[in-house]
C-alpha positions as CSV (number, residue, x, y, z in Angstrom):
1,X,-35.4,-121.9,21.7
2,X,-35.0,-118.6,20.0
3,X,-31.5,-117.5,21.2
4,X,-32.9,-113.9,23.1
5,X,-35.1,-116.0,24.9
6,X,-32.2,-118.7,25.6
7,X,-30.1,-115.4,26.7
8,X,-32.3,-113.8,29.3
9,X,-32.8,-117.4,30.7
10,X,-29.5,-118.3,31.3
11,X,-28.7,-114.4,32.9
12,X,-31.7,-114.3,34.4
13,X,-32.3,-117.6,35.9
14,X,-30.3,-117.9,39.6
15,X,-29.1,-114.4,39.7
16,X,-31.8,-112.0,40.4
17,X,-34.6,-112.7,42.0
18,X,-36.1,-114.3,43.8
19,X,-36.8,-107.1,45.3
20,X,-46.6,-97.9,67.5
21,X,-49.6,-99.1,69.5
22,X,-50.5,-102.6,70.2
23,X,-53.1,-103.5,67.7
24,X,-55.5,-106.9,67.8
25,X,-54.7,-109.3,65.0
26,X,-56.3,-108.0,61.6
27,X,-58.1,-109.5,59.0
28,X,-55.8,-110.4,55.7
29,X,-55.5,-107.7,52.8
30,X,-57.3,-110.1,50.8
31,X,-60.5,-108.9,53.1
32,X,-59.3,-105.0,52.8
33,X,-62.7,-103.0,51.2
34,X,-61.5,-100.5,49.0
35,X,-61.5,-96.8,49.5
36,X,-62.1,-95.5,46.4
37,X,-61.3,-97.2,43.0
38,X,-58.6,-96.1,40.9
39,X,-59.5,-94.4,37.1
40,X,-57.8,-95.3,34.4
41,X,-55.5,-93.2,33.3
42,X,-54.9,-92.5,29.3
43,X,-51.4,-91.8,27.8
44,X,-50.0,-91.3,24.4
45,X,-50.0,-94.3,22.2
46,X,-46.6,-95.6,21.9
47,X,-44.6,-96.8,18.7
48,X,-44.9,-100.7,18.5
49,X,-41.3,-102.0,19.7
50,X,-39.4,-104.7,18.4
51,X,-40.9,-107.0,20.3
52,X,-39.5,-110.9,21.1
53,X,-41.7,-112.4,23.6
54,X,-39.0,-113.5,26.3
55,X,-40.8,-114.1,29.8
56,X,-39.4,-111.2,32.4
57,X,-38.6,-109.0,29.4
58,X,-41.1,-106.1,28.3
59,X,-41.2,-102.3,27.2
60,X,-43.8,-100.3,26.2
61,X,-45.4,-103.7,24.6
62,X,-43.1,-106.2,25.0
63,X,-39.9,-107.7,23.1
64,X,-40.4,-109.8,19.9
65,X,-42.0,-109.9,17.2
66,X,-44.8,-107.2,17.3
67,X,-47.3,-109.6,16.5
68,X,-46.4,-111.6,19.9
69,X,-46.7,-109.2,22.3
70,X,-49.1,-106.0,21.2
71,X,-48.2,-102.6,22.6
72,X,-50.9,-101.3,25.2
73,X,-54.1,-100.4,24.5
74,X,-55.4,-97.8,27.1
75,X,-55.0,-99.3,30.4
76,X,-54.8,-102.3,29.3
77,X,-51.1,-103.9,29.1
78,X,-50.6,-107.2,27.0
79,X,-47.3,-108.3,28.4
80,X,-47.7,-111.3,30.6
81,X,-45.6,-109.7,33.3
82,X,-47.3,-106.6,33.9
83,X,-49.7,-107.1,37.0
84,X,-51.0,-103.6,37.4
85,X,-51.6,-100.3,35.3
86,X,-52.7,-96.9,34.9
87,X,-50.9,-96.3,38.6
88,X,-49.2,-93.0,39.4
89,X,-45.0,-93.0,39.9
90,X,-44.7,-95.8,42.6
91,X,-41.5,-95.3,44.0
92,X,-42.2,-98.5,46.9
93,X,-43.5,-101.6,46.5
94,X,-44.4,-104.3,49.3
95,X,-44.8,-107.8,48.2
96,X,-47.2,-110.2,50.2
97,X,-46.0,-113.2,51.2
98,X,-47.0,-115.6,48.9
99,X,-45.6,-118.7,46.9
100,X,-45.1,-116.6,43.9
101,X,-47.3,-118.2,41.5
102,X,-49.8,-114.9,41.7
103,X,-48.0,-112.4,43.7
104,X,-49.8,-109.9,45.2
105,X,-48.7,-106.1,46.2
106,X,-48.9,-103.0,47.8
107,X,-48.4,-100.0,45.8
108,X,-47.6,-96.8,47.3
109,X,-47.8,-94.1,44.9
110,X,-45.3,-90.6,45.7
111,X,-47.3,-87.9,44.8
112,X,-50.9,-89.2,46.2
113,X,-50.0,-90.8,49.1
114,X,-52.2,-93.8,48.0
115,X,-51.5,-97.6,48.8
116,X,-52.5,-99.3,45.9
117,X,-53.3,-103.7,46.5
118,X,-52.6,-105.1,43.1
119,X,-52.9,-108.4,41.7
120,X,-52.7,-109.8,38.0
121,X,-55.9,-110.1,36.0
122,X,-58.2,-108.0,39.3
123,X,-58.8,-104.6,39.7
124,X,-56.1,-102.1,42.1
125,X,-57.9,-101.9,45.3
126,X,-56.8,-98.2,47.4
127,X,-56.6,-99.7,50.6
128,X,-55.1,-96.6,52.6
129,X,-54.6,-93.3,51.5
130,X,-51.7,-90.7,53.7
131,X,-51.6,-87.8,53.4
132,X,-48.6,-86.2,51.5
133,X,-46.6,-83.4,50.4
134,X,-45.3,-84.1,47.0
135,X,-43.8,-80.8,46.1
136,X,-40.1,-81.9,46.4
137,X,-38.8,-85.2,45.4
138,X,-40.7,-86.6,48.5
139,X,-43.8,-87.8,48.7
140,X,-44.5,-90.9,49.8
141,X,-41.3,-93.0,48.8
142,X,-41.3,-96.4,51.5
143,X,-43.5,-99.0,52.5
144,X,-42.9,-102.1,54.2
145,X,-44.9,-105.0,55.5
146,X,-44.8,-105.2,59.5
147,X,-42.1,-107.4,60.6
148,X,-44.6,-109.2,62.4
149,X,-47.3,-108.9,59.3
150,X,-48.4,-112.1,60.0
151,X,-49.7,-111.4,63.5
152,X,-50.7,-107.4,63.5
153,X,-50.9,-106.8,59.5
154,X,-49.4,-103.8,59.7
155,X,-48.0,-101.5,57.0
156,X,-45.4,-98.6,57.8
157,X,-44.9,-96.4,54.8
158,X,-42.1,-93.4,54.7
159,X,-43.6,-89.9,53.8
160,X,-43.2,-86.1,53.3
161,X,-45.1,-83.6,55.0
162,X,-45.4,-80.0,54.8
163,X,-43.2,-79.9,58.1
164,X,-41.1,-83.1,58.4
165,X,-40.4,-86.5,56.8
166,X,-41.7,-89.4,59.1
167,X,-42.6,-93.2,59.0
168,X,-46.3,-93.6,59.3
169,X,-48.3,-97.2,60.4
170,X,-51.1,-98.5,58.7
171,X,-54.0,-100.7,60.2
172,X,-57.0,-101.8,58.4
173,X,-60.0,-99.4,58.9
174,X,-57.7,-96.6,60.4
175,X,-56.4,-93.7,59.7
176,X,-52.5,-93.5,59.1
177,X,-50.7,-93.1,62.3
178,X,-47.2,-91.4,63.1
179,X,-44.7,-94.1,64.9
180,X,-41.3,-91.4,63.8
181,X,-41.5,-88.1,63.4
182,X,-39.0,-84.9,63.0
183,X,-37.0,-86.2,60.4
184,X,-35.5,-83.0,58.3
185,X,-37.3,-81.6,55.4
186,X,-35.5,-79.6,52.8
187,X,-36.3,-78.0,49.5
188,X,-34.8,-81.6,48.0
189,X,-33.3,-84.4,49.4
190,X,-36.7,-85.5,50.9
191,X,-37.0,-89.0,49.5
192,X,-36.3,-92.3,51.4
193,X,-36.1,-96.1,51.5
194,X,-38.0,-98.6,53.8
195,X,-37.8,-102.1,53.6
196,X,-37.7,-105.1,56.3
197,X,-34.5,-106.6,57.3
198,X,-35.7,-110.0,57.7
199,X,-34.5,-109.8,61.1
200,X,-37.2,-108.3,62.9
201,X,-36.6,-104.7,62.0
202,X,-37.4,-102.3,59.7
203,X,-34.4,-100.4,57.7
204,X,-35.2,-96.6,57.1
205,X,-32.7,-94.7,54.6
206,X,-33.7,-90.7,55.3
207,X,-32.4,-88.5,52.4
208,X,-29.9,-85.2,53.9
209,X,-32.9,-82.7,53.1
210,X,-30.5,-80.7,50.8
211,X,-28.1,-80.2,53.3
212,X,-25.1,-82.6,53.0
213,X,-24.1,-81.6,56.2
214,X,-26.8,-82.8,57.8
215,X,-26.2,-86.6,56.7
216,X,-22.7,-86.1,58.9
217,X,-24.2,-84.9,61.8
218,X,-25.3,-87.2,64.7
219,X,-27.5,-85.1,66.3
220,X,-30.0,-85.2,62.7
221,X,-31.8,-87.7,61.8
222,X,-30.9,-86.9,57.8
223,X,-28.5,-88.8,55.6
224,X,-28.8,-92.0,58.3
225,X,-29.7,-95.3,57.9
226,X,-31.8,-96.0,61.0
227,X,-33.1,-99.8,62.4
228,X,-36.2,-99.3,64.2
229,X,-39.3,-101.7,65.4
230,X,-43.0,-101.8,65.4
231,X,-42.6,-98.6,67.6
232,X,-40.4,-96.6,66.1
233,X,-38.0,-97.3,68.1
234,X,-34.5,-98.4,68.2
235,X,-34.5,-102.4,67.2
236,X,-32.9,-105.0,69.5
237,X,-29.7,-105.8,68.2
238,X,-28.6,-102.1,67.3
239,X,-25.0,-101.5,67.6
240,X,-26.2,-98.7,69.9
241,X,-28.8,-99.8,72.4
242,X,-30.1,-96.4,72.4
243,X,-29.9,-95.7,69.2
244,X,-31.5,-96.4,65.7
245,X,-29.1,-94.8,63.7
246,X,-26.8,-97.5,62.3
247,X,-24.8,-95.5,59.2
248,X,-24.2,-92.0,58.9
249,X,-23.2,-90.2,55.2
250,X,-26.8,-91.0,53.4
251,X,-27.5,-88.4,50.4
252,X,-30.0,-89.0,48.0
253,X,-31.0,-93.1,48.9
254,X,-33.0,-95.2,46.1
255,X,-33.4,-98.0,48.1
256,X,-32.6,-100.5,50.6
257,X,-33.3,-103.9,51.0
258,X,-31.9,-107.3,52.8
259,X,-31.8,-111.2,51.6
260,X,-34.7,-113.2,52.7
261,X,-32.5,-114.7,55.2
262,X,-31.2,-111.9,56.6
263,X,-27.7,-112.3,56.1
264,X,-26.7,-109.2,53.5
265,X,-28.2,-106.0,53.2
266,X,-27.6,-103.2,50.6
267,X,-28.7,-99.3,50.5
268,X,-28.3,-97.4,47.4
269,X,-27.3,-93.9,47.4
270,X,-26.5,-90.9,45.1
271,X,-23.8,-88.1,45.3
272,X,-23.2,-84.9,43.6
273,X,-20.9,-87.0,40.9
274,X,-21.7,-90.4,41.2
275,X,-24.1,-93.4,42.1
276,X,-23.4,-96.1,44.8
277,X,-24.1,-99.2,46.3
278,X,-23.3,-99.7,49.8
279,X,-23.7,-103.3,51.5
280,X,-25.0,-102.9,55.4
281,X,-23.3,-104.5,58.1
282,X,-24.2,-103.3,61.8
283,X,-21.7,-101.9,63.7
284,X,-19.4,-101.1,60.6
285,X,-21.6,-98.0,59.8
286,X,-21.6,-97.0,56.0
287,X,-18.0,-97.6,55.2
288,X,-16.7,-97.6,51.5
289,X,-19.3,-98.3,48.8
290,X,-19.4,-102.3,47.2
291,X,-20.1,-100.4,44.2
292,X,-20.1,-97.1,42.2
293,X,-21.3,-95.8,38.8
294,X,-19.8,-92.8,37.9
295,X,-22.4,-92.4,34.8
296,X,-25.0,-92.3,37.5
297,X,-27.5,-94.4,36.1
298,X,-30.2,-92.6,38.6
299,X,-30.0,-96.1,41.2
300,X,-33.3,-96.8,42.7
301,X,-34.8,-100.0,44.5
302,X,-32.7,-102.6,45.3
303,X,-33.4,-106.4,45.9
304,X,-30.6,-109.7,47.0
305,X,-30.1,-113.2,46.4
306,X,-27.7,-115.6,47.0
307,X,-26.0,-115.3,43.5
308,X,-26.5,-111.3,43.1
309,X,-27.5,-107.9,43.8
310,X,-30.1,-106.1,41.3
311,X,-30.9,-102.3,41.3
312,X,-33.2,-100.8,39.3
313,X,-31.6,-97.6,37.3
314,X,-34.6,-95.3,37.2
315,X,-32.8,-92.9,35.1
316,X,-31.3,-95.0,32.6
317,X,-34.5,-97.1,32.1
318,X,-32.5,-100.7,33.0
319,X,-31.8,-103.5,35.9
320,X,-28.5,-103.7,37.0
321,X,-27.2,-106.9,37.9
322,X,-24.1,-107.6,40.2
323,X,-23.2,-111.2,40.6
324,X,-21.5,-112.5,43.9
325,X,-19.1,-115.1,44.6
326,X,-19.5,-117.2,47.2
327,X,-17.5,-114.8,49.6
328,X,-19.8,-111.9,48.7
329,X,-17.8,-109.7,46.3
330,X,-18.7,-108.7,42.9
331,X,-17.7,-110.8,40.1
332,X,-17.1,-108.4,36.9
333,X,-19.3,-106.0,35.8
334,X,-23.4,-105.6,36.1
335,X,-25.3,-107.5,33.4
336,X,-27.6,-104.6,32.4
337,X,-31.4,-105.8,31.6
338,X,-34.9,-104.9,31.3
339,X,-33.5,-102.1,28.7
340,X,-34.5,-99.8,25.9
341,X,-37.5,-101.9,23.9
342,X,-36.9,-105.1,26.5
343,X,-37.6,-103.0,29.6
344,X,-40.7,-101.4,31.0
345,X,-38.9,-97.8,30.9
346,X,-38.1,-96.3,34.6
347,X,-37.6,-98.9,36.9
348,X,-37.9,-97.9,40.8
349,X,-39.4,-99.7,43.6
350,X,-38.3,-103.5,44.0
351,X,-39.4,-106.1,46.8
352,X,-39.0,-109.9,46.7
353,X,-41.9,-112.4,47.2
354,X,-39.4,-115.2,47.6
355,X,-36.1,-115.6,46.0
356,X,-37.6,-116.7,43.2
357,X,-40.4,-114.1,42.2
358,X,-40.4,-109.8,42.7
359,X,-42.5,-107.3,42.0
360,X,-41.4,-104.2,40.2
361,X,-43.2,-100.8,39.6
362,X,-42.2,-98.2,37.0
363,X,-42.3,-94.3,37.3
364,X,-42.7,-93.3,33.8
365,X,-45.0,-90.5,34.5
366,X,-41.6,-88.7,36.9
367,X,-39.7,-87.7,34.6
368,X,-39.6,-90.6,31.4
369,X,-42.0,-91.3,28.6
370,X,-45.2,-92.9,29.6
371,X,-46.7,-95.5,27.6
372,X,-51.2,-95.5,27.8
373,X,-50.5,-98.4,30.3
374,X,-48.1,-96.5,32.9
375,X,-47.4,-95.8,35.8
376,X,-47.1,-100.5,36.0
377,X,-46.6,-103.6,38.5
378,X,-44.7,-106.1,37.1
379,X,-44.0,-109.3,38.1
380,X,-40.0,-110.1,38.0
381,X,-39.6,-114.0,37.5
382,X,-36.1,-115.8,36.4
383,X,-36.3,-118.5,34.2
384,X,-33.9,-121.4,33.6
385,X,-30.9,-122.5,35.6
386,X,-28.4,-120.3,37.5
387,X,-25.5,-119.4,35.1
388,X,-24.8,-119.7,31.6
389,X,-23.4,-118.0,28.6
390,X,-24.7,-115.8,25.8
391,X,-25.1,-118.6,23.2
């Protein structure tokens, strides 16, 4: 085994993967017609990397030996992990529950408020399209699945408009409906985080709208983490019965996300001088952050395991891996992967599949250097056994 192939198997493998009204029960997605078809999208040809063909590693063509992998042609992507292409920035991804073996997505793309079904080796399928404004750093920046998805097969996603931020519901063959609205819009500070928490709530991480003061203030519903149902409303369980807000002090969030099991859950959050990783526990509010990067790395989606935490770095092109003890502190420092000619570029949204598989999407087109295949959906999956050493 060739020993960068050996490498990414032993850090890979174990630590990182496995990131209203009442409705009647809706077809699957699989069944979803589409609403228009997405056009490929050409880019500048990119150099041919030093390439190495090691699964879950792959830039603008893949690692390895150039021969191995070749760097995209068009829309069309060579590396096996890629699942989708040609997308706009997708700053959230939901994963469908599936075993893994051909995970399935949806998409939601920031600056055209589509939700974008992908799958490996089929062509994207638009399945809802909300409207957006896009001319901050919001757009449309969440998306969950339903915490019931599969009864109602409902999709909330978190968007900007011209007058608010809000968290919208999606049903098949209707048009996007507001379930929370009146969340402050600034002239930044727009983008959020929505994820499930796997215990029947959704987690909602509302940026401060430019106005730090506004993430301290109670009475706003910016800078907050909020747990809310199918409703909008404030979840069972809330440390407040009355209330969805659960932490207050929320900047600039990339992205928040819980263990499959429900036991941990993580936000990730930037400053005016550094990044952060907080870990969520109801009734503790935000607290200190688990983690900080002073070189702000520009931290994005999130996703946890048992052994570890990963973040995508969206600025510095990378994954960031923390790995947990048993107790769930952070033992030394993140394993940085998925970088320079290994990576894909700008990593953002992350959601897991299972604790074995992810799916990733890139926003190479915000603010990075596209390849011809960007804006991509890739498919995160760990290979060997959990541990292991360099050699």
């Amino acid at each position: 085994m060739p020993r960068r192939m050996k490498l990414a198997s032993c850090v890979l493998g174990g630590m990182l993967l496995s990131a209203c009204a009442t409705f009647t029960a809706q077809p699957p997605p699989e069944s979803w017609k589409p609403q228009q078809p997405l056009t490929p999208q050409a880019g500048p040809e990119p150099q041919a990397p030093d390439t190495g063909g090691v699964p879950g590693e792959g830039g603008g063509g893949g690692p390895g030996a150039p021969t191995e992998i070749p760097p995209p042609n068009g829309c069309t992507d060579f590396n096996p992990m890629v699942i989708a292409t040609c997308l706009n920035p997708s700053y959230a991804v939901a994963a469908l529950p599936g075993d893994g073996s051909d995970p399935i997505a949806l998409v939601g793309e920031r600056t055209t408020g589509r939700i974008v079904r992908v799958r490996k080796d089929a062509e994207p399928v638009v399945v809802a399209t909300v409207p957006v404004d896009a001319g901050t750093d919001g757009g449309l920046t969440g998306l969950a699945l339903s915490p019931n998805y599969a009864e109602d097969r409902l999709v909330f996603a978190y968007v900007t408009t011209a007058t608010d931020n809000r968290v919208v519901r999606i049903a098949e063959r209707d048009t996007p409906k507001p379930v929370l609205t009146g969340i402050p819009r600034g002239p930044s500070g727009n983008r959020g985080a929505l994820a499930q928490d796997h215990r029947g709530a959704l987690l909602l991480a509302t940026g401060d709208a430019g106005n730090p003061a506004l993430a301290a203030d109670q009475a706003s519903l910016a800078g907050k983490v909020l747990r809310i149902n199918a409703l909008g409303k404030p979840a069972d369980g809330n440390p407040t019965r009355t209330s969805a807000i659960v932490a207050s002090g929320v900047h600039s969030p990339g992205g928040v996300c819980a263990s499959m099991d429900g036991a941990r859950m993580w936000l990730t959050d930037r400053d005016a001088t550094r990044d952060l990783l907080y870990r969520l526990q109801l009734g503790k509010g935000l607290g200190e952050p688990a983690w900080t990067w002073p070189d702000r790395p520009g931290v994005a989606g999130c996703m946890s395991t048992d052994p570890a935490v990963a973040v995508a770095a969206a600025g510095a092109g990378n994954l960031q891996v923390l790995p947990l003890t048993r107790e769930g502190t952070f033992r030394g420092k993140p394993q940085v992967l998925l970088a320079d000619k290994d990576g894909f570029g700008r990593l953002a949204g992350l959601d897991l599949v299972n604790n074995a598989v992810a799916v990733g999407t890139t926003v190479n087109k915000d603010g990075g250097t596209p390849v011809s295949s960007d804006d991509r959906a890739i498919k995160l999956n760990p290979a060997g056994g959990p541990g292991g050493s360099a050699d």
